[in-house]
Structures are given as structure tokens and as C-alpha cells.
C-alpha positions as CSV (number, residue, x, y, z in Angstrom):
1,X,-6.0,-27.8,-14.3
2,X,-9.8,-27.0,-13.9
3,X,-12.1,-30.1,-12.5
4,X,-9.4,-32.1,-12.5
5,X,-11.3,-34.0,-9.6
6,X,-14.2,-34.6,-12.5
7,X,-11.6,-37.1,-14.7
8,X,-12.6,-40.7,-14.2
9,X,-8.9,-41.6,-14.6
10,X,-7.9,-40.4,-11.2
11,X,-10.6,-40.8,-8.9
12,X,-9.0,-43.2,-6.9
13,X,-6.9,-39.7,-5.5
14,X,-10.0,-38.5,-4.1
15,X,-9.0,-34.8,-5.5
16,X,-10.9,-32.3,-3.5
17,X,-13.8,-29.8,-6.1
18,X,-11.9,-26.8,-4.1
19,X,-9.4,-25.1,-2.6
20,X,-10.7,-24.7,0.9
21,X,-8.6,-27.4,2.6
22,X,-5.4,-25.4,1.7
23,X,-6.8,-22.1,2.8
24,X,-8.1,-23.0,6.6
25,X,-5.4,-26.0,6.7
26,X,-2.3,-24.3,5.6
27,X,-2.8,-20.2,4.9
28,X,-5.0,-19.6,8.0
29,X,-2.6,-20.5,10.5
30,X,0.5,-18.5,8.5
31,X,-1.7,-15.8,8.6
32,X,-3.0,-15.9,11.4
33,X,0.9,-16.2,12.7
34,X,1.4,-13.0,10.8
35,X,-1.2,-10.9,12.1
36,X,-0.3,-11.7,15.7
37,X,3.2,-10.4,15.5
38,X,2.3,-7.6,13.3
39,X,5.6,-5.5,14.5
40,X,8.2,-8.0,12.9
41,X,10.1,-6.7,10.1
42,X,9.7,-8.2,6.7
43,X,12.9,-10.7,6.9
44,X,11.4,-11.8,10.6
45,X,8.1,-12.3,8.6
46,X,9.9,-14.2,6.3
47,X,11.9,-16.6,9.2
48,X,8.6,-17.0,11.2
49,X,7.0,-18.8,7.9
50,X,9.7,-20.5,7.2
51,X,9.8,-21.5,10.8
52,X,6.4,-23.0,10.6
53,X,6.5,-24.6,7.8
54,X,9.1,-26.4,8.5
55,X,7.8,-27.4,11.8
56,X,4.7,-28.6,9.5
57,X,6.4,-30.6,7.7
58,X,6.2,-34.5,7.2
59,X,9.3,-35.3,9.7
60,X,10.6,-32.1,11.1
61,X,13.8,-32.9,13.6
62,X,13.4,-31.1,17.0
63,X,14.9,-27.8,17.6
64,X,17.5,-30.0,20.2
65,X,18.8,-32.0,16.9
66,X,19.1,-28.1,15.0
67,X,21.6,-27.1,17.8
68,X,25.5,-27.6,16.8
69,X,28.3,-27.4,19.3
70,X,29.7,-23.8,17.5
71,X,26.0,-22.6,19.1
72,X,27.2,-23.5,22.3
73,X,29.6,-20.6,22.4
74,X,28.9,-18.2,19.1
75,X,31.1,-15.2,19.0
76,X,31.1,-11.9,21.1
77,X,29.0,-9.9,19.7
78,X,31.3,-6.7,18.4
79,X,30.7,-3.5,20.5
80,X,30.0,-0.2,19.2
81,X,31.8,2.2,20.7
82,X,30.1,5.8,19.9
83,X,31.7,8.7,19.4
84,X,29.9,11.2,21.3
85,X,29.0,9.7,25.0
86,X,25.3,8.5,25.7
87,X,23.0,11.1,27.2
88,X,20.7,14.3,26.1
89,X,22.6,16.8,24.4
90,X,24.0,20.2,25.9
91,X,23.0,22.6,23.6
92,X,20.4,22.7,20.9
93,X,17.7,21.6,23.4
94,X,16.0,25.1,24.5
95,X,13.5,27.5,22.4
96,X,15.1,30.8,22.0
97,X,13.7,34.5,20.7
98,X,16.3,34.7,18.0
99,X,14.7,31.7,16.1
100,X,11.4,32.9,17.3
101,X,10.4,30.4,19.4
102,X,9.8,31.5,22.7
103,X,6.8,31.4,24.7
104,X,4.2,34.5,23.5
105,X,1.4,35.8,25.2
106,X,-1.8,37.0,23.9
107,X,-2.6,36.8,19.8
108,X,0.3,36.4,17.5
109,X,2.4,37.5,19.9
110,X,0.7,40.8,21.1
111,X,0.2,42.0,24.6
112,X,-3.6,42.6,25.2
């Protein structure tokens, strides 16, 4: 509601006439948060705000009272075996004249 702060009724609130406390108290810093870890993916975006507003919050607990003993010792992560082994490939890595690729000399491939 429009100058809200204006009504007689509630100016024992002390209503602020605009919106600046929320943008450099609470949007600045998110992003600002943002543009300093501008390589996160979008759901790592989404964890980091959550992060910090919960660590904003009126009583966050400390990361120590997040932990749970099944943290302690989470599961092996499961290993992907590949099918092919690791390493550059034997064929398909070199130019060759039959797919016209080779080094030329001179202008479109002309001898001077």
C-alpha cells in the first residue's frame, strides 16, 4: 500500500517513505554475493542465497549444531567406471589429404 507511512494510525511503526533500507540492507549484499562467484551454476546460486539468508536470520544455529552424526561418515561416493580407458585417442587425431586437410602451401593450395 502506497504512503502507508503517511496514515496517522500507525505512526507509532515508524514506517520508512522508501524502499532503500531493503535494497543496501538486504539485496546489496545477495548481490553482491552473486556477482563475486559469478561461475556457480543456477541451483549453487540458489543454495548460496539461501545460505545467507539463513545465516541473516533472527537466530540462525551455528553450522556445528547443522552437523548430524550420518555426516560424520556419508556414503562412498559410487565410482564410474568408463568404458573406454582415460587418455587421448589413437586415431581420429591427425589432418589427412583425403578429408582435405593437410598443410597447403602458397594460395588455395597452389605452388607459386
Amino acid at each position: 500500500m502506497l504512503f502507508t507511512y503517511l496514515d496517522p494510525n500507525v505512526e507509532a511503526l515508524v514506517i520508512g517513505s522508501t524502499t532503500n533500507r531493503i535494497e543496501g540492507g538486504t539485496n546489496h549484499p545477495i548481490k553482491d554475493l552473486l556477482r563475486r562467484h559469478r561461475g556457480m551454476t543456477s541451483d549453487h546460486q540458489r543454495r548460496a542465497v539461501e545460505w545467507w539468508c539463513y545465516l541473516h536470520s533472527p537466530d540462525p544455529r551455528t553450522p556445528r549444531e547443522l552437523i548430524k552424526p550420518k555426516h560424520y561418515a556419508p556414503a562412498p561416493a559410487r565410482q564410474i567406471r568408463p568404458e573406454e580407458p582415460y587418455g587421448p585417442a589413437a586415431y581420429d587425431t591427425v589432418t589427412t589429404a583425403e578429408e582435405g586437410l593437410w598443410a597447403r602451401q602458397g594460395w588455395a593450395g597452389r605452388s607459386r
